[in-house]
N, C-alpha and C positions, 0 to 999 in steps of 0.2 A: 391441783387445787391448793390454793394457802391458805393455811391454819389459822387461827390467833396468833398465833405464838409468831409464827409469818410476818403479818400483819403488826404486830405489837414491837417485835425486830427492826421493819421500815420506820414504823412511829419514831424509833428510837434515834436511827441512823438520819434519821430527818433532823432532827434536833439534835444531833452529835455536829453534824456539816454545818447547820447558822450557828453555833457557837463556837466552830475553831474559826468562820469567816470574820465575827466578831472579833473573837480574841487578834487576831492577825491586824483588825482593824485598828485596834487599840496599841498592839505594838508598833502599829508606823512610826508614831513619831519615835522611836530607839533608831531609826537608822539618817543618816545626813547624807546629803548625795554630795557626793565629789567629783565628779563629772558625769551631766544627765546629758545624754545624746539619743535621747529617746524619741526628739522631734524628727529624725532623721528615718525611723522606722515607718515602712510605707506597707499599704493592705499586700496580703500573700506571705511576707517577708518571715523565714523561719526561726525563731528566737530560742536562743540557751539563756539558759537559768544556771546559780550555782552560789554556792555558799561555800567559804573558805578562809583558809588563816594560814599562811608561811607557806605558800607553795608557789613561790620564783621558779623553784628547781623544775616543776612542773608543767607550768605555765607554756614553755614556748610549744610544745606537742601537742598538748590538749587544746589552745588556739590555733593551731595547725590544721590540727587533726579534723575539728568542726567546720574550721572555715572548706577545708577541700569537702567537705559534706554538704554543705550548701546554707550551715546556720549564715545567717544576715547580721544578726549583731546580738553582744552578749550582753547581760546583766548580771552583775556580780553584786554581790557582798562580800564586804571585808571585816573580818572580828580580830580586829588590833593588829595585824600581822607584824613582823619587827623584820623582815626579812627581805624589802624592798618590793613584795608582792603587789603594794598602792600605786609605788610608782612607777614599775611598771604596766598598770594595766590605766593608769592615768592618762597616757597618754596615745593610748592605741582609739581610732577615729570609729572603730565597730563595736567599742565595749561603752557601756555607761556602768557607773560603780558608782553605790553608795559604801559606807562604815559605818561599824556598829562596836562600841567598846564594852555593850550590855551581854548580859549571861548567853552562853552557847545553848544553855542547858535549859534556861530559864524560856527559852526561844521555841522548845521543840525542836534542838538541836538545829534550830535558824531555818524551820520550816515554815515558821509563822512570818518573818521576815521573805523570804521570797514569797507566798501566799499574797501577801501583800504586794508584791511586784507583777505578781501573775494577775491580781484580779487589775489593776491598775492599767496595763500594757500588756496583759496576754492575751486577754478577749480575743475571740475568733484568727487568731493565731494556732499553726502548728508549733507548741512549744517543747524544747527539750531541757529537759532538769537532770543535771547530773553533776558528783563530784567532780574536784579536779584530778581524781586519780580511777577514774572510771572513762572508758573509750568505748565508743558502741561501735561493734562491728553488725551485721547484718548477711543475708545471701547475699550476693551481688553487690556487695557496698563500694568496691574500688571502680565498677563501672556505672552503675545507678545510685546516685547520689538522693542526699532524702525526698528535696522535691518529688521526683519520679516515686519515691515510698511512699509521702504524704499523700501524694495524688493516688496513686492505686491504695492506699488505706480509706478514704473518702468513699471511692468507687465502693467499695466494699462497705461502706458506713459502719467503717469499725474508726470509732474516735481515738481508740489510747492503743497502744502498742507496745508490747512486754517486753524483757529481757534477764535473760538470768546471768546474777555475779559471778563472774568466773574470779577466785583467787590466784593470779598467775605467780610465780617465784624461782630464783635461780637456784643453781645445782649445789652452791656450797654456801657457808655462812652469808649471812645476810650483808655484813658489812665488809664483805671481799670481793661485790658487785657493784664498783663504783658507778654513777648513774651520769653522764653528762647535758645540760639545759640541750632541750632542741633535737637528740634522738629519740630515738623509740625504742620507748622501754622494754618491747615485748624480744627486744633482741636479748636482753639480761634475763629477765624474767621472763622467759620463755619454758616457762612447766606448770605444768596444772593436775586436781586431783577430780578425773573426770568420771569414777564409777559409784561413789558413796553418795549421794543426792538420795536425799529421802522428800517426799510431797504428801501433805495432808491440806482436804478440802476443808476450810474453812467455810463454819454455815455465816454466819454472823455478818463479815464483809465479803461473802461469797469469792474468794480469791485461793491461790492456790500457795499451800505454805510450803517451801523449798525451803531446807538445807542439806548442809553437806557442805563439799570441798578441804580445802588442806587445813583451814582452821576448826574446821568440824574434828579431823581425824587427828590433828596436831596438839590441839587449846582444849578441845572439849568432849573427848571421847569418853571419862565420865559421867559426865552428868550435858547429855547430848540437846536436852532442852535448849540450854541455855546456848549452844550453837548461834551462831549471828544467820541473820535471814536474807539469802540470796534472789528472791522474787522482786523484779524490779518492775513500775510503768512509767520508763522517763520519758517516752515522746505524746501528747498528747495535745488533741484539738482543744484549745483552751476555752472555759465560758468563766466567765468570773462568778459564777452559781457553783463552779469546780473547788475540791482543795484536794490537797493530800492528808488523808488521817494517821498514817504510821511513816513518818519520814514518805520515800518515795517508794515503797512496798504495798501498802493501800491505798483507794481513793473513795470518797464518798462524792456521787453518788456509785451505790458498789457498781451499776452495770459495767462501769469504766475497771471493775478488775477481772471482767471477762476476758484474758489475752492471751491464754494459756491450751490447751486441747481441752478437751472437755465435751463430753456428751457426744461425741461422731463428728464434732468441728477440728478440723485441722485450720489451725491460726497460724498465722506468719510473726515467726518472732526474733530476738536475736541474744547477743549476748553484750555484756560490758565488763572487756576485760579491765582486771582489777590490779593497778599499778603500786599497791599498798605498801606491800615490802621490799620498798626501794632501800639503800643501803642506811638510809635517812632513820627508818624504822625504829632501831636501837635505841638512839637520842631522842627520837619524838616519842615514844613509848614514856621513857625515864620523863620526862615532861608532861603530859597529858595523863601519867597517874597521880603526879601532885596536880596539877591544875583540875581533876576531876570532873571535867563538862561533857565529856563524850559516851557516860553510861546515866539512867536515871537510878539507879544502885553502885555508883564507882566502886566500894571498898569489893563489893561481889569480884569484880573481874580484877581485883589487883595479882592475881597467882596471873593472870594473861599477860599483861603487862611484862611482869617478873620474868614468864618465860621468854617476854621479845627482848626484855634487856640482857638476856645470858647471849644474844646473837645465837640464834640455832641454825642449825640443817634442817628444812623443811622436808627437803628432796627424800625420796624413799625411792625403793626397788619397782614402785606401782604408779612412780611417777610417769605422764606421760607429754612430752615434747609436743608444742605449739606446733601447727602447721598450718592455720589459713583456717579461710569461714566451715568448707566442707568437712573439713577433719571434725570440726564442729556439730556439725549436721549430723554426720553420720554418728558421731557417739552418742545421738541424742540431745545434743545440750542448746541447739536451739532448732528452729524447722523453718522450711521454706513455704510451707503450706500451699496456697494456690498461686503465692510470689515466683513468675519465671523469669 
């Protein structure tokens, strides 16, 4: 039965979701389209989202990588990139790409900006939202591609579909792992810290709070709070009534952060490995602590920073070596649920 307190929560979250649809509304015009191929998008068609700046180096995998999955075509943003990022994605016949020279920060870290792409061209779409250095893997994912996902997620009338960040990283210094355009990263970055995961139920947006991993035990094993949030729901049946409330970790309305086990459900989920600490790391560290956009407290996390510019050894004795979705599975870190 619900409380007041229940009841006064919903009130709340009702009017938390029409005023970031608002705000997003209001941010359109910060971004210009530089190639809209968005007429080309026909009903079924599965669509990525993503927000991004200086990832050329990235780019050819994580277009790769979606296209053999089944995305149809991408929508991007771009926040100034200097690194040939526009041009090349200018010219690819599946991506449409706006620019945005205004605040990363001021954006909701450029949630309000895709929110706005999503209510526009998401609607009734399976849409996928994710960084450029985030790869979703799944059960099954090199033989059942998402369509085959989407469709049996429907069957099941489960609309959003979860995943946890896995921080993947190499064996020695960060910048003795050179990364070359167009591999897979996961051959460099092939380590992950798969037993510290800690989860608290959130009542509020009813979702489940995940952290842990190598920068839990690495960056922030004093003061564990402030740990970065590995709960993710990047693939989701879109309504433009939908948004994200915490970057792509919550959603309002909350039923969509039901993705997780919970209560005797076994959910089918996955994971998105995390190509972060590519050799790039070092230098983009030293940059993004002066440019201050990517924390809403920057000076807090400047010792983070400080430590990615020493180039460390992530790697420990408890690390444990990539193997494939099952290796996955079985540690826990994501489930196959009633997905065969």
């Amino acid at each position: 039965m619900e409380t007041l307190e229940d009841l006064w929560i919903a009130y709340r979250m009702r009017w938390k979701r029409r005023r970031l649809l608002f705000r997003a509304l209001r941010k359109r015009g910060q971004l210009a389209a530089v190639a809209d191929r968005t007429g080309s998008i026909r009903p079924g068609d599965i669509l990525a989202f993503a927000m991004l700046r200086n990832e050329a180096l990235r780019l050819p995998h994580f277009l790769a990588h979606y296209r053999a999955l089944g995305v149809a075509h991408f929508l991007i943003v771009d926040n100034s990139s200097t690194d040939g990022t526009a041009e090349m994605l200018r010219g690819a016949p599946d991506v449409s790409l706006w620019q945005s020279a205004h605040s990363y920060r001021l954006s909701r870290f450029g949630v309000d900006w895709l929110t706005w792409l999503l209510i526009k061209h998401g609607h009734g779409h399976w849409c996928l939202t994710v960084d450029a250095d985030e790869i979703l893997v799944y059960p099954h994912w090199q033989e059942r591609p998402l369509p085959d996902l989407t469709r049996w997620l429907e069957a099941q009338r489960q609309p959003s579909f979860g995943a946890l960040l896995l921080d993947m990283y190499p064996r020695g210094r960060l910048s003795a792992a050179p990364y070359c355009p167009g591999a897979d990263p996961f051959e460099t970055l092939c380590w992950f810290d798969g037993d510290n995961f800690t989860v608290q139920r959130k009542r509020i947006m009813q979702d489940h709070w995940i952290q842990g991993g190598v920068r839990a035990r690495r960056f922030f094993a004093q003061d564990p709070a402030r740990a970065p949030t590995m709960n993710k729901v990047p693939l989701v049946r879109w309504d433009r009534r939908f948004v994200y409330a915490n970057s792509t970790h919550s959603m309002l309305p909350r039923r969509l952060n039901h993705v997780f086990n919970d209560d005797g459900a076994t959910r089918t989920t996955g994971v998105l490995l995390h190509s972060k600490f590519l050799h790039t790391i070092v230098e983009k560290s030293r940059e993004e602590k002066a440019r201050k956009e990517h924390f809403a407290n920057s000076s807090l996390y400047d010792d983070y920073y400080d430590a990615l510019i020493d180039d460390p050894v992530l790697w420990s004795e408890t690390s444990t070596r990539y193997a494939g979705w099952q290796q996955l599975e079985e540690a826990g870190l994501m489930s196959r649920g009633m997905w065969t």
